[in-house]
Structure formats: C-alpha cells, structure tokens
Backbone and ligand atoms as CSV (ligand in chain L), in Angstrom:
chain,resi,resn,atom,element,x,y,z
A,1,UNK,N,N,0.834,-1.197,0.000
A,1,UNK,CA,C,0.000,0.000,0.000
A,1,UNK,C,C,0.874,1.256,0.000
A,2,UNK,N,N,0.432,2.331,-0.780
A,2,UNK,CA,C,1.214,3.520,-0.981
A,2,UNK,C,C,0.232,4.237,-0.191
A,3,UNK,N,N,1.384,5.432,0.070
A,3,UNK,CA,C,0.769,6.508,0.798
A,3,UNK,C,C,2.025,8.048,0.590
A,4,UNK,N,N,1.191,9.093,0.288
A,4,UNK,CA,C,2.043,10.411,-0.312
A,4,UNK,C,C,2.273,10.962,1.378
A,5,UNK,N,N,2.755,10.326,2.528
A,5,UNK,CA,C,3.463,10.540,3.177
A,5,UNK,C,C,4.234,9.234,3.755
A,6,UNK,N,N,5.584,9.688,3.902
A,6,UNK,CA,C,6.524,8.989,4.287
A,6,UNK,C,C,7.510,8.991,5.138
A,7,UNK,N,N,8.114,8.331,6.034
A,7,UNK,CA,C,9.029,8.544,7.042
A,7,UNK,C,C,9.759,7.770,7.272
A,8,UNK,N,N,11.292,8.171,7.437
A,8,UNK,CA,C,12.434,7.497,7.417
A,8,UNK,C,C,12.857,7.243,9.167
A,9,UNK,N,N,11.882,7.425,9.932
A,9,UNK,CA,C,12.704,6.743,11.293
A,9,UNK,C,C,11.695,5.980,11.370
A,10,UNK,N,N,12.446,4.568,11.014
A,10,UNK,CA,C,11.998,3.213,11.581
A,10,UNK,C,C,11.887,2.986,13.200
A,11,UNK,N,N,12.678,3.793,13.864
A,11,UNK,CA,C,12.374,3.231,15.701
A,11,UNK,C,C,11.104,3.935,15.955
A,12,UNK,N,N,9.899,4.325,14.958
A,12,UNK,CA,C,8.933,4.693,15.707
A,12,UNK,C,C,7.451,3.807,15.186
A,13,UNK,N,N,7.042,3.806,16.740
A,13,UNK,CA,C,6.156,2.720,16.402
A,13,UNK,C,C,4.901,2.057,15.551
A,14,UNK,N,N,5.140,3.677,14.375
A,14,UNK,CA,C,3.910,3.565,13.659
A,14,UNK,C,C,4.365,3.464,12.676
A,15,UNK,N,N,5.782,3.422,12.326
A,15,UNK,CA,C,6.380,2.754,11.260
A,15,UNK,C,C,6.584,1.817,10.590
A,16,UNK,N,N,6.098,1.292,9.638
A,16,UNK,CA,C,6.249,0.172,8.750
A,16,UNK,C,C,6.497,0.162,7.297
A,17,UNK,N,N,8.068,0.004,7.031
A,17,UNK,CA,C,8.573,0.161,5.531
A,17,UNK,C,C,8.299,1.376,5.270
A,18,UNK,N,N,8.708,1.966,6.067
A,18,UNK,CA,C,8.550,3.933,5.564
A,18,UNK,C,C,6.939,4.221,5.701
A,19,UNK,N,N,6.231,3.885,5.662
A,19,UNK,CA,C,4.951,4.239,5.927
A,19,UNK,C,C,3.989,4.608,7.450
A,20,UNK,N,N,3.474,5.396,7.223
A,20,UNK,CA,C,2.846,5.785,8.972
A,20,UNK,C,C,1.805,5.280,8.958
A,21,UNK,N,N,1.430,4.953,10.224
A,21,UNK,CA,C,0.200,3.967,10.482
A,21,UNK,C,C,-0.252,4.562,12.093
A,22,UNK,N,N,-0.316,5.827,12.335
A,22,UNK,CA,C,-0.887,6.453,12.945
A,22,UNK,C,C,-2.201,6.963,13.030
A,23,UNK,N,N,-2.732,6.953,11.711
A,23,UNK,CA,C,-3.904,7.196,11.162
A,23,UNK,C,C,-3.930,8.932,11.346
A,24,UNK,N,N,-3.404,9.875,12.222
A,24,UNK,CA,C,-3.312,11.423,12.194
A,24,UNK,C,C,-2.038,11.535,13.185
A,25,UNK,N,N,-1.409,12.818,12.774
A,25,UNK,CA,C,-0.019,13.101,13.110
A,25,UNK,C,C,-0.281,14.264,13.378
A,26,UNK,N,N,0.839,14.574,14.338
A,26,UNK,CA,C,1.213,16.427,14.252
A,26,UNK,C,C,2.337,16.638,14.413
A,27,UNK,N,N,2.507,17.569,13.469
A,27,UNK,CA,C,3.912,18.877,13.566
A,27,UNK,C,C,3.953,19.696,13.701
A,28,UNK,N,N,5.051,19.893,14.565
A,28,UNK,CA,C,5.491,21.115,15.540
A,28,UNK,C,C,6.116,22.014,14.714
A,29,UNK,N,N,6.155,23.310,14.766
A,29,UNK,CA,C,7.187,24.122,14.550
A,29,UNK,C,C,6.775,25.152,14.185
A,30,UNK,N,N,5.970,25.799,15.249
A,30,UNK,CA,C,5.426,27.464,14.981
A,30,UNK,C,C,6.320,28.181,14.502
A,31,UNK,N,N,7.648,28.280,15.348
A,31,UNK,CA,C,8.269,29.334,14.577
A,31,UNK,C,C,9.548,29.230,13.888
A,32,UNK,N,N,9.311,27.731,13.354
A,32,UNK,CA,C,10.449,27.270,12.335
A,32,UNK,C,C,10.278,28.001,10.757
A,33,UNK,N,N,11.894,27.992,10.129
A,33,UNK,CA,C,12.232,29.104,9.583
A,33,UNK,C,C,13.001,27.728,8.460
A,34,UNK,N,N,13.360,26.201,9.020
A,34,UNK,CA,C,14.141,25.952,8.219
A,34,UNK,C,C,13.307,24.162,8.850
A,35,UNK,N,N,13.754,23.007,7.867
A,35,UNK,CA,C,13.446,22.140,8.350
A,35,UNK,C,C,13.681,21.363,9.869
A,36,UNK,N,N,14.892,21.691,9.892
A,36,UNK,CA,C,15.299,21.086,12.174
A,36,UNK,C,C,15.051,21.820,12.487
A,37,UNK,N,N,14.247,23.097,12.810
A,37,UNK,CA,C,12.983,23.469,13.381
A,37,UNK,C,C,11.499,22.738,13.787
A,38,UNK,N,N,11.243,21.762,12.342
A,38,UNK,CA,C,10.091,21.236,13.044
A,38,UNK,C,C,10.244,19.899,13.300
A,39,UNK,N,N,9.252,19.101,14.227
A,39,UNK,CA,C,9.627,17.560,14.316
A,39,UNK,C,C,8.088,17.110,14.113
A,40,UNK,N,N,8.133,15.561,14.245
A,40,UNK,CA,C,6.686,14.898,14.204
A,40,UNK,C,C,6.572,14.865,16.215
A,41,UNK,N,N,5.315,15.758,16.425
A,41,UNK,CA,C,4.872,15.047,18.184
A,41,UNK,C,C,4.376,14.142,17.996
A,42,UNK,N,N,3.630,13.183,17.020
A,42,UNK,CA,C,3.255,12.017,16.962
A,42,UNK,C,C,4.017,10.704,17.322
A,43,UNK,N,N,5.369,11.092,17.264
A,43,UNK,CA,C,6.766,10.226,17.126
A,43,UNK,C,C,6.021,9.029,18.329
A,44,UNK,N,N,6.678,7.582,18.381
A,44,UNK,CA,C,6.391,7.088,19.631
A,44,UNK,C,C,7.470,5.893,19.592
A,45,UNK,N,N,8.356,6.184,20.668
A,45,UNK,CA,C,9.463,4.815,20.659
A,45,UNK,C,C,8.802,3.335,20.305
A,46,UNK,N,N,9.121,2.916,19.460
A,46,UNK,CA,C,8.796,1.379,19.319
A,46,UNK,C,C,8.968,0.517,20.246
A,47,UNK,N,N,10.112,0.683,21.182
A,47,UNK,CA,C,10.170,0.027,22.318
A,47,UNK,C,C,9.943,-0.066,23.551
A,48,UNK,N,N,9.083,0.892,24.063
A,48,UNK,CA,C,8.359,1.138,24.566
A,48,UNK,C,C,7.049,1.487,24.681
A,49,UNK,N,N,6.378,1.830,23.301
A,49,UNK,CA,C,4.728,1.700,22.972
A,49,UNK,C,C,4.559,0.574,22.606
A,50,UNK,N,N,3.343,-0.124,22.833
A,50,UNK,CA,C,3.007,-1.118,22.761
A,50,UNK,C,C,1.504,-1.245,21.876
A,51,UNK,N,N,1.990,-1.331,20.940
A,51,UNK,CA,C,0.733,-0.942,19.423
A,51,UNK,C,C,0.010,-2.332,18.915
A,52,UNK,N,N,-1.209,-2.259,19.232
A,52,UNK,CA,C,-1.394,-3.442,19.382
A,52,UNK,C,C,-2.480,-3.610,17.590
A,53,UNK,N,N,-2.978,-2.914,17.274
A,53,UNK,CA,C,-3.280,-2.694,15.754
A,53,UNK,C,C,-2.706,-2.400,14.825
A,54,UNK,N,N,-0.974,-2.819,15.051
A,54,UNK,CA,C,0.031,-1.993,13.983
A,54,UNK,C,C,-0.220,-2.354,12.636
A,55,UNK,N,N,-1.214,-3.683,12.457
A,55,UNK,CA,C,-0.875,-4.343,10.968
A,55,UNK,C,C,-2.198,-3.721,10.355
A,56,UNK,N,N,-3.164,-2.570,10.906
A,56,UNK,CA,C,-3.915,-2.528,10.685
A,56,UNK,C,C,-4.154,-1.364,9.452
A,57,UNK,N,N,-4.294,-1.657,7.712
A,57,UNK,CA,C,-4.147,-0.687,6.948
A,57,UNK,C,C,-4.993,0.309,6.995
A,58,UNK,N,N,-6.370,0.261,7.629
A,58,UNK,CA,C,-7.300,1.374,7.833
A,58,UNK,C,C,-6.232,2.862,8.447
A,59,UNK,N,N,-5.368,2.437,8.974
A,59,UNK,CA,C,-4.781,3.466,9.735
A,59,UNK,C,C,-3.823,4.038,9.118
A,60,UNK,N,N,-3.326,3.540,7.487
A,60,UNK,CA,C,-2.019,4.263,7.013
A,60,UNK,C,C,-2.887,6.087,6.862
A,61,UNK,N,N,-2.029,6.742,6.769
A,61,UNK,CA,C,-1.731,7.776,7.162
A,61,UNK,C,C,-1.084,8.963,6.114
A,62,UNK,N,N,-1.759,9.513,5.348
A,62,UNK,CA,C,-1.475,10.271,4.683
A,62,UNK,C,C,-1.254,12.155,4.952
A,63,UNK,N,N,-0.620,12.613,4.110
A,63,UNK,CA,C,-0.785,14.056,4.120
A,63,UNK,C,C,-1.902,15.047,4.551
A,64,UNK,N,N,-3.110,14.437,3.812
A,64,UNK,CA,C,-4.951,14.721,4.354
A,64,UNK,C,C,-4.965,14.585,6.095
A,65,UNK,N,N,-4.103,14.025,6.584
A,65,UNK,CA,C,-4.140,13.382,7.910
A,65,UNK,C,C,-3.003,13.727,9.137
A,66,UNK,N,N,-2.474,14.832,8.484
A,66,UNK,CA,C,-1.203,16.054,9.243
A,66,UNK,C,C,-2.182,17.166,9.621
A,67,UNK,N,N,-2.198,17.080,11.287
A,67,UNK,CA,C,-2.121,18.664,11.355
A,67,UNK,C,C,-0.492,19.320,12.100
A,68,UNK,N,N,-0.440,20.912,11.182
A,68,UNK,CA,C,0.861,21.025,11.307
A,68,UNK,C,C,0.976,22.736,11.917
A,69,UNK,N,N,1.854,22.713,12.897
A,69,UNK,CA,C,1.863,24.262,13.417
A,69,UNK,C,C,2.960,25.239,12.865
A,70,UNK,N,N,3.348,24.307,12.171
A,70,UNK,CA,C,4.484,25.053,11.219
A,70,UNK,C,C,4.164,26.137,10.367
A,71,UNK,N,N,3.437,27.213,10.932
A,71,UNK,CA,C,2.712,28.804,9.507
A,71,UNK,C,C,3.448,29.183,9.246
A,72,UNK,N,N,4.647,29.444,8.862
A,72,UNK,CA,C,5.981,29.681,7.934
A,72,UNK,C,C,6.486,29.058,6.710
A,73,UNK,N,N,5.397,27.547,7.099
A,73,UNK,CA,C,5.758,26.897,5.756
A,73,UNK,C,C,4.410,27.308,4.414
A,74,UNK,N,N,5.064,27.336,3.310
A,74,UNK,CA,C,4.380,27.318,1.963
A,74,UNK,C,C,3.260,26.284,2.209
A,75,UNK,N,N,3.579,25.018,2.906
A,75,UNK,CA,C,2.447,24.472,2.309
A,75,UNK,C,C,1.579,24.529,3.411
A,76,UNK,N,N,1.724,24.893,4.143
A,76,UNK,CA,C,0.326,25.510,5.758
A,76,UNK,C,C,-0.845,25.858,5.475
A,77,UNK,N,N,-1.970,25.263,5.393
A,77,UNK,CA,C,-2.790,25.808,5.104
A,77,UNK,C,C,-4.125,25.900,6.029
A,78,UNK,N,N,-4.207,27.006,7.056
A,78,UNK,CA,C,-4.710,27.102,8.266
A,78,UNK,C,C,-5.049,25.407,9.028
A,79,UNK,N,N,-3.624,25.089,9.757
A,79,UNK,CA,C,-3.042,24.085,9.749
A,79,UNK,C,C,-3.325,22.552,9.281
A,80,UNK,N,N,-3.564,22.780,8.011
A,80,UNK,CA,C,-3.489,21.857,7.522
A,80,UNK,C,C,-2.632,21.900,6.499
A,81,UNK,N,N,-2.004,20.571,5.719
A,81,UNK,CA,C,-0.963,20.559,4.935
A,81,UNK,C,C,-1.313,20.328,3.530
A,82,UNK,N,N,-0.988,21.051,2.944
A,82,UNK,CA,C,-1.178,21.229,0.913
A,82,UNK,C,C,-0.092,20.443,0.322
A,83,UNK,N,N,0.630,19.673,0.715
A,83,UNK,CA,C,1.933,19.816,0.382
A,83,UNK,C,C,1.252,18.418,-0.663
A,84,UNK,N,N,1.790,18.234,-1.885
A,84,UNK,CA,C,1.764,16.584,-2.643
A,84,UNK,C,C,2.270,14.995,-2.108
A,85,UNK,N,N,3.425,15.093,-1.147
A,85,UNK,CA,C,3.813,14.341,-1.144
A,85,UNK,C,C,4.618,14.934,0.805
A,86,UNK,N,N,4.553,14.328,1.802
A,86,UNK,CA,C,5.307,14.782,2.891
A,86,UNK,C,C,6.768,13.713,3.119
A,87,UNK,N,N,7.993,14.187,3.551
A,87,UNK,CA,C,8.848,13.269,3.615
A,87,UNK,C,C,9.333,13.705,5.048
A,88,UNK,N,N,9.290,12.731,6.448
A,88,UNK,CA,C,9.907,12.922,7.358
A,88,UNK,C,C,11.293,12.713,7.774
A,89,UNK,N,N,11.937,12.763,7.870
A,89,UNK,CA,C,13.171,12.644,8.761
A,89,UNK,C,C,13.422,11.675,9.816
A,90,UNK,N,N,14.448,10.954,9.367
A,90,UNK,CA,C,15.375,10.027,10.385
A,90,UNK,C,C,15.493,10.828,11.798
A,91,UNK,N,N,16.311,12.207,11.222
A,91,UNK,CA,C,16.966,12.954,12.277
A,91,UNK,C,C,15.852,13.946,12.612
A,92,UNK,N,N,15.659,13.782,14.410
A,92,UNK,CA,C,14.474,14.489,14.920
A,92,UNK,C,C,13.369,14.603,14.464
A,93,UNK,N,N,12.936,13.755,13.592
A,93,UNK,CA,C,11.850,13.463,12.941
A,93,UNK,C,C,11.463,14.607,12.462
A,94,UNK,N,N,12.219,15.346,11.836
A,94,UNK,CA,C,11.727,16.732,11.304
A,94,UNK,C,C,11.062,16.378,10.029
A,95,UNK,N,N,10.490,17.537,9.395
A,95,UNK,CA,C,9.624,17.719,8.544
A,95,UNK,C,C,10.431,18.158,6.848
A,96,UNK,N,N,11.118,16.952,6.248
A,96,UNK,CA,C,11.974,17.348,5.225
A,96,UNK,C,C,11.060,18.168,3.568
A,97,UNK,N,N,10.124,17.802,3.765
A,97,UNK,CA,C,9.027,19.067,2.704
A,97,UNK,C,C,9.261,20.438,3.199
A,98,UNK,N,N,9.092,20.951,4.431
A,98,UNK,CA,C,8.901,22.062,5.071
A,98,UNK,C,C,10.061,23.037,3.753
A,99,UNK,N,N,8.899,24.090,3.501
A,99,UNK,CA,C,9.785,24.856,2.851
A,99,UNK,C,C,9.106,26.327,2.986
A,100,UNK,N,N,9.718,27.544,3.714
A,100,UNK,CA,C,9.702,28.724,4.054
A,100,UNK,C,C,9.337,29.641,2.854
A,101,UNK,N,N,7.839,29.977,3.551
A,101,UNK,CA,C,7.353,31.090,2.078
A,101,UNK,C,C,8.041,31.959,2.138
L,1,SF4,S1,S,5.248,20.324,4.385
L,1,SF4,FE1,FE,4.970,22.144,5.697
L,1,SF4,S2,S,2.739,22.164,6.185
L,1,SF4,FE2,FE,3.278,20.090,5.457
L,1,SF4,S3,S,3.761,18.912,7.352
L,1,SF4,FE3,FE,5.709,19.716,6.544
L,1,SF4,S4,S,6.025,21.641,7.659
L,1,SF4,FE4,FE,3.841,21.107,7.884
C-alpha cells in the first residue's frame, strides 16, 4: 500500500517500511524558519509503545491526515498541509518538505 506521506525513522512505532500507520499526526514548529525546526509530536518509541493494531491498513496515514503548526511553511494551510507528497526525517523526525514562504 502507498501513501504520499513517508518517514524514514523506523524506531517509531507507527512505522512500517517507511509508511505511517498512525492514522493522524502532528507537527510542531510554529516558529520554524528551516526544516530542524520542526519535528513529528506524533513520534512514539517502538520500544516502549506497545501498538497493538500496527498491521492494521485502515490506519495508514497520509498528508490529508497532518495537522501542522508550522505557519511559515508554503504548504500551511490554516493548519493543515497542501503539500503533494510529505517526507519525514530520520533525524528528529523533522519535517523534510517544510519549505519557508
Ligand atoms: S510540508 Fe509544511 S505544512 Fe506540510 S507537514 Fe511539513 S512543515 Fe507542515
């Protein structure tokens, strides 16, 4: 199953093969200016959450399904995200789309 959001840190527990299975996310970064400004608060250690519907595809997790506090970015759109395609980050789970109008 595809999904036009994606994320590269596998230690989190809604991760599977780059895909989120959170079913809704949020990002931080009111007053980010550059991408390590914002991160995912959705993040959740794998080894320590204990996800008991992880295999469950109702829950993959798309772009439609970000809310984001990041209003600096282009694709913000009274927080919700316009963006085509979202790509997260390994490192601090930042927000690698984020791009400064
Ligand atoms: S692309 Fe912009 S609006 Fe979309 S999640 Fe990333 S920072 Fe938020």
């Amino acid at each position: 199953m595809q999904s036009n959001l994606n994320c590269a840190d596998s230690t989190c527990a809604f991760n599977k093969s780059g895909n989120c299975y959170a079913s809704h996310i949020k990002i931080e970064g009111f007053d980010a200016y550059i991408t390590p400004e914002t991160y995912c608060d959705s993040f959740r250690d794998a080894h320590s959450f204990n996800l008991s519907s992880f295999d469950d595809h109702s829950s993959l997790t798309g772009t439609q399904n970000i809310s984001c506090s990041a209003i600096n970015c282009k694709y913000n759109f009274s927080g919700g995200c316009g963006a085509s395609h979202v790509q997260i980050n390994l490192e601090n789970d930042s927000c690698e789309t984020f791009q400064a109008k």
